[in-house]
N, C-alpha and C positions, 0 to 999 in steps of 0.2 A: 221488417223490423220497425218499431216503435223509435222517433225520432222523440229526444227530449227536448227542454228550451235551449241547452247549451250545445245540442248535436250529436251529443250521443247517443248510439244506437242499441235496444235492447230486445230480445226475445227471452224468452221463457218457458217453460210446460214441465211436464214430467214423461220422463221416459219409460221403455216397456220393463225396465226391472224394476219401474218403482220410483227411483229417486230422481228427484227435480232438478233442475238446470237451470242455468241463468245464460245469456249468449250476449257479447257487448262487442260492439265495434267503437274507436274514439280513442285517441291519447289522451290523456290529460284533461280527459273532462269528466274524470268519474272520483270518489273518494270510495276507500274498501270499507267494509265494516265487518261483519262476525267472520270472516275468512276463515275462523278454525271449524266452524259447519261446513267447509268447503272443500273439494279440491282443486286447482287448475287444471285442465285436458294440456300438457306438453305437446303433445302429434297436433294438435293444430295451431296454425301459425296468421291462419287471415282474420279471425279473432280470439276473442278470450271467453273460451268453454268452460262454466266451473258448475262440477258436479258435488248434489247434496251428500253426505258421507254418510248417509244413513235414508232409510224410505221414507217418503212423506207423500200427503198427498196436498195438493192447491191447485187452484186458476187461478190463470193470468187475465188478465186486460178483460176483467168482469167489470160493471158496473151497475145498478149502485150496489152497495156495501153496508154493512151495518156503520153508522160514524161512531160508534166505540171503538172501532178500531184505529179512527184519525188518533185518539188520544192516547191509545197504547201507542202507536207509534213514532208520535210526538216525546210523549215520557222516554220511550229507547232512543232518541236521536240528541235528546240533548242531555242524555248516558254515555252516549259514543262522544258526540263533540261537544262537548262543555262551550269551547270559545273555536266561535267562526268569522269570519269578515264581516262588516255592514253590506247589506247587500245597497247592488250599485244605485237604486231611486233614492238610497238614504245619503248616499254621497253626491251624487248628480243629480240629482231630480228625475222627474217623470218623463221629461221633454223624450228623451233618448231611446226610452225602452223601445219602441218598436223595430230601430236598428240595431239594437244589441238583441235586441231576441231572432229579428227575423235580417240577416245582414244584406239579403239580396235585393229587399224591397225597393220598390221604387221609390221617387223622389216626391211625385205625387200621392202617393199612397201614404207616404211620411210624415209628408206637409198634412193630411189627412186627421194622422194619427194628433199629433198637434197640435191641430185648432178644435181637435175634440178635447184633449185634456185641458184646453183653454176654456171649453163648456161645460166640462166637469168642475174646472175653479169655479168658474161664475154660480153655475148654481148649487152646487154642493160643497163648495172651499174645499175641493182636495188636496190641493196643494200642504195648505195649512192642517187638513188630518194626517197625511202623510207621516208630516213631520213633529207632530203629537210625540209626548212621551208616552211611553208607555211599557208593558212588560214584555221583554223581547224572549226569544225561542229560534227552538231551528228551523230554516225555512228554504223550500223550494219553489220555484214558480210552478214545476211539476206534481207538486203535494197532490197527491190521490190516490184510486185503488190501482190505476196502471205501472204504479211506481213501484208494486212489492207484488206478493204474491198471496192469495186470499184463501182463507181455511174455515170455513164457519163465520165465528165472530172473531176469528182471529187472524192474525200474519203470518206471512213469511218474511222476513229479510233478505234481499238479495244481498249477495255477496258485496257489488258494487252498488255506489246511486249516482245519482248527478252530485254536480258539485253542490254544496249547501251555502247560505247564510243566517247571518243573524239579523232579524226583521221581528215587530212586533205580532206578538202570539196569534191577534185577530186578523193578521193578513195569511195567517195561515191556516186557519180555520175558514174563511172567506173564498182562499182558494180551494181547499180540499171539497166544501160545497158545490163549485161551480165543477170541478174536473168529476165528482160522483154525480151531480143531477142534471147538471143546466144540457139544455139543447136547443139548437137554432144561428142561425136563423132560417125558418123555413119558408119554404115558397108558399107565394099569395095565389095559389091554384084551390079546387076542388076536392084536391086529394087529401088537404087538411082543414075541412070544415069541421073535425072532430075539437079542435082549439077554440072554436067559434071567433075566426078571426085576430086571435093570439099569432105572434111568429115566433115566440120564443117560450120552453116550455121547461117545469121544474120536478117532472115525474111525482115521486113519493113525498116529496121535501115538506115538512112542516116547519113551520118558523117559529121560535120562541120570538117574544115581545120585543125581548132585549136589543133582537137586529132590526125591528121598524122602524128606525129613523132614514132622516137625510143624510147623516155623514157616513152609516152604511152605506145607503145606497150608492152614494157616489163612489166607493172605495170599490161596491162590486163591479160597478160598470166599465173601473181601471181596470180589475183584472180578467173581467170578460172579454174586453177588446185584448188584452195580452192573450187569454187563454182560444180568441181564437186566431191573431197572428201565428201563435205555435201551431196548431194544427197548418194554417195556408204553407207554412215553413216546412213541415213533414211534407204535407201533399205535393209542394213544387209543385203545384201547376200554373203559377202566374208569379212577377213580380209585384202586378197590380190585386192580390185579393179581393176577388167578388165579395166572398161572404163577409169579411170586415169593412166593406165598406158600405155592405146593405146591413150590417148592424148597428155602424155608426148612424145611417141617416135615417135608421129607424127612431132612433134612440135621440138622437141629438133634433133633428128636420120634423121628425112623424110626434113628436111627444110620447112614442112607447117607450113606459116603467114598466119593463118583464121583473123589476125588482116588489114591484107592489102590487103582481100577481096572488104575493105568498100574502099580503096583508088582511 
């Protein structure tokens, strides 16, 4: 099952009569939404089985996706929730995310996390875009296509999602890029001479103008190192994260901009 950033757990597909599924494990880490396309499965008790009330077809955990569909499902999310919380970098700052998102992490791996967004201030004032006004929207740190269910150019809703907030529109359009394209960091072997010495790669992605600056780039590189704390966080295989810390020292140590690849 699909680990989110808050820990809960999700599967999905469709089944042999047709109609799709949603499957979640987690208390209190998910918000309902169209429930009336739904039913619950009662006979099962170790999670929450909710079948579509009608045939459909979709995949799950596809990527990449058309991005029209980010903003159809941007437009339905803040239909459903009008008013959400600030999410918490808007209340506490950036310091924190690595142990609110991944709680098991080391202390070194932390300390890690932290002198890089101390790198991100210096050369990209993050800090200070963070906390920019701006036009706010619904927002996940999950925002992508593993979050719903995929039909064409279109969506599914699942029944459940993670919890949401309220964060500026462009950080969620920022992550729904990185959770549809980005990939990396990959090993410095052989087997990826196809990058020509790239370790981090953006598939199909085309960049409009608008995102080529500095204060983007700094904004992606917060939520790369989040997007891949959540992965190390599913995986459990260390407290110490390999790959976020060969993304940091790529990025912070090595001078790799995988952001101005796309430029």
């Amino acid at each position: 099952m699909l680990r989110f950033s808050n820990g809960l757990l999700m599967n999905g597909g469709v089944g042999i009569d047709g109609k799709g599924f949603f499957q979640f494990q987690g208390d209190n880490l998910s918000l309902e939404t169209n429930t009336g396309d739904w039913h619950l499965d009662e006979t099962i008790v170790s999670s929450r089985m909710w079948w579509q009330n009608f045939p459909a077809t979709f995949n799950t955990f596809k990527k990449p996706v058309s991005d029209a569909i980010y903003f159809k499902l941007i437009a339905k999310l803040n239909g459903i929730f009008p008013v959400l919380p600030p999410h918490p970098v808007l209340v506490n700052g950036a310091l924190d995310e690595a142990k609110r998102i991944f709680p098991g992490i080391s202390d070194e791996s932390n300390a890690l996390f932290k002198d890089f967004m101390h790198f991100l201030n210096y050369e990209f004032n993050l800090f200070e875009t963070l906390n920019e006004p701006a036009v706010m929207g619904s927002f996940s740190d999950d925002l992508g296509p593993f979050m719903i269910g995929v039909s064409g150019n279109d969506f599914v809703l699942p029944p459940e999602i993670p919890t949401l907030h309220s964060a500026p529109e462009i950080w969620g359009y920022l992550t729904w890029i990185i959770n549809n394209y980005f990939a990396g960091p990959y090993p410095n072997t052989p087997e990826f001479d196809k990058l020509k010495g790239k370790r981090f790669e953006w598939g199909n992605l085309e960049l409009s103008d608008s995102l080529k600056n500095e204060k983007i780039e700094g904004l992606v590189y917060f939520f790369i190192a989040k997007y891949i704390l959540i992965y190390e966080a599913w995986a459990n295989k260390s407290n110490n994260p390999l790959s976020f810390a060969i993304a940091v020292n790529l990025i912070q140590k090595n001078e790799e901009r995988p952001w101005q690849y796309l430029y």
